[in-house]
C-alpha angles and dihedrals in degrees: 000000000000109000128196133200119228108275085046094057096046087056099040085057094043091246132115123254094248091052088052093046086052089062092048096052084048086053094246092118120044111183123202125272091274092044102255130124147216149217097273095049083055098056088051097064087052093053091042086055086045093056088031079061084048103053105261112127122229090229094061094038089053083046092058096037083054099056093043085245079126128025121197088185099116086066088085087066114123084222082074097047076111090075080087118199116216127288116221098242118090122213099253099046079050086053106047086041091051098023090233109147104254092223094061089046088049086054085065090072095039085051081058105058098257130115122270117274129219115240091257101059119096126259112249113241092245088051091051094080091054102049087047082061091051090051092058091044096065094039077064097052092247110157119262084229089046089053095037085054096053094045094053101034081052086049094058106037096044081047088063100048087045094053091049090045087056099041086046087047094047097046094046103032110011102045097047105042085052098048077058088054100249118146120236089262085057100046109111121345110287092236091050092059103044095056090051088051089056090040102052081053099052086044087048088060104033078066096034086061095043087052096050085049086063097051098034085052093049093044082051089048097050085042099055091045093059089043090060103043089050081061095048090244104105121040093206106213109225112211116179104226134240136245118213123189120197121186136170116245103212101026097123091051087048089063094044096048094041105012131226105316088056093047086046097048075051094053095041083048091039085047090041090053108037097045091059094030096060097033094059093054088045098271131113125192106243093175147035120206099188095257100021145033139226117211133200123219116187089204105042088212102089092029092067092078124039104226122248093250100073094070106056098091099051112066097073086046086059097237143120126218118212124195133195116178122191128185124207126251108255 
C-alpha cells in the first residue's frame, strides 16, 4: 500500500498541510506509527470538506469518531478507490504538453457535477483518463463543438444512471441495514459489496456495448445504402418519420387520491409498456414529458395508431391514455 507523508497527502487532497494537521489533532486523521499516510486517509479528508460544506462541523465529527459513535473506515475499501485524490499535473501544464485546448480539459469536471476549475488547478486522477480521450480527439481534428457535445451529452447520461445506482442502493441495502442499527462500515460484508461494485461495471459496459451495436449497425446500414446507390445498384426509399405523444389523462388526480408512490409504481408500468410496446412496431421513446412520451418512428406507417396493447393496464389505475402522431412534410 502507497503511503504519503504529510505534504504529499495535503496535496494530493487538495488541502494545505496546516488544514490536514488540524484533522489529525480533532482525531479525524490517524497516520500510521511512522506519520505517513494512504489512500484511504486522503479520501477522508475529501469526505470531511464535503459534510464541513454541509454543515457538520469537523470537532464533532472527530468527537464521534473518538468515542467509535461513527466509524470512516470503509473508506479503505478498494470499491471507493473512486473517491480519486489529485494527480500532480494541472490542466493547463496537460494542455500545453498534449495540445489539447484547456477549456475543453476544465469541462470534464463541470460533466461531472463539480464546479468549474481555473487552468492552474490540478486533474484529478480519475479525470485524468478523459482528458487523455480528448487529447486523442484533437489530435484527430475532431471539432471542439463535436467533443464538448459528447462530454456533456456522457455527464448527463452517466449522472442519471448514478443517481439511480445510489437511490436503488440506498432503498434495498442502506435503509434496511440501518433500520437494524448497523453503521455504514457494517452495512453489507465487505467482500459482498465489492463484487457487486465490479459487477454493476461490468454490467454498465456490457449495455453500453449492446447499445453501441444498435447505432453502429444503423450508421453501417445508412453507409452501405449510399455506397450502392452511388453505384446505381440500390435505389434507397426516403420516408420522412413520425412522431407519436402519448400522455395519461388523470395522473395528477392519481397523485392526489393515492399519493407518489402510487403515481411512481404508474411511470415505471407507463416506461415498461411503452418501450417494448413501440420498439417492437419500429419506434423508440426519445423523450419523456412527466406524464407523457414522444416517440420517434423511422417509417410513419406503424406510428399513426398506438397499438391495443398499450391500454391494458390502465382500466383498474384508474387512467386514460390519449395519442396524437404527426409526420413531417417531405
Amino acid at each position: 500500500m502507497e503511503r504519503y507523508e504529510l505534504a504529499e497527502a495535503a496535496q494530493r487532497a487538495g488541502i494545505s498541510p496546516d488544514e490536514l494537521r488540524r484533522l489529525v489533532d480533532v482525531g479525524i486523521i490517524v497516520p500510521d506509527a511512522e506519520g505517513r499516510f494512504t489512500a484511504g486517509h486522503v479520501r477522508r479528508v475529501g469526505l470531511v470538506e464535503s459534510l464541513t460544506a454541509a454543515g457538520i462541523p469537523p470537532d464533532g465529527l472527530g468527537a464521534a469518531m473518538s468515542s467509535s459513535q461513527i466509524s470512516l473506515d470503509f473508506l479503505d475499501e478498494p470499491v471507493f478507490e473512486r473517491f480519486s485524490a489529485l494527480s500532480d499535473v494541472t490542466f493547463a501544464r496537460f494542455a500545453e504538453r498534449t495540445g489539447a485546448p484547456v477549456q475543453l480539459l476544465m469541462l470534464i469536471r463541470e460533466a461531472a457535477g463539480s464546479p468549474a476549475p481555473s487552468p492552474d488547478d490540478l486533474i484529478r486522477e480519475e479525470e485524468l483518463p478523459y482528458s487523455g480521450f480528448i487529447a486523442a480527439q484533437v489530435e484527430a481534428g475532431f471539432s471542439p463543438a463535436a467533443t464538448e457535445q459528447l462530454l456533456r451529452v456522457q455527464g448527463d447520461g452517466l449522472r442519471r444512471m448514478a443517481e439511480t445506482e445510489t437511490a436503488w442502493w440506498k432503498a434495498e441495502v442502506i435503509m434496511p441495514a440501518a433500520e437494524a442499527g448497523k453503521r455504514p462500515d457494517e452495512i453489507l460484508g465487505v467482500d459482498s459489496a465489492h463484487r457487486m461494485s465490479i459487477l454493476a461495471e461490468q454490467a454498465l459496459i456490457g449495455m453500453y456495448h449492446l447499445q453501441q451495436k444498435q447505432a453502429w449497425t444503423t450508421t453501417i446500414i445508412e453507409g452501405l445504402e449510399m455506397q450502392l446507390a452511388a453505384a446505381g445498384l440500390h435505389s434507397r426509399l426516403d420516408h420522412p418519420p413520425a412522431m407519436c405523444f402519448l400522455d395519461i389523462t388523470g395522473y395528477t388526480r392519481l397523485t392526489q387520491e393515492r399519493g407518489d408512490a402510487a403515481a411512481a409504481d404508474l411511470a415505471t408500468t407507463l416506461a415498461r409498456l411503452v418501450e417494448r410496446t413501440s420498439m417492437r412496431y419500429g419506434g423508440r421513446p426519445v423523450k419523456w414529458l412527466g406524464d407523457g412520451v414522444m416517440f420517434h418512428f423511422k417509417d410513419p406507417g406503424p406510428g399513426w395508431w398506438p397499438p391495443s396493447t398499450w391500454w391494458r393496464a390502465w382500466p383498474r389505475l384508474g387512467c386514460r391514455l390519449h395519442t396524437s402522431a404527426y409526420t413531417p412534410a417531405r
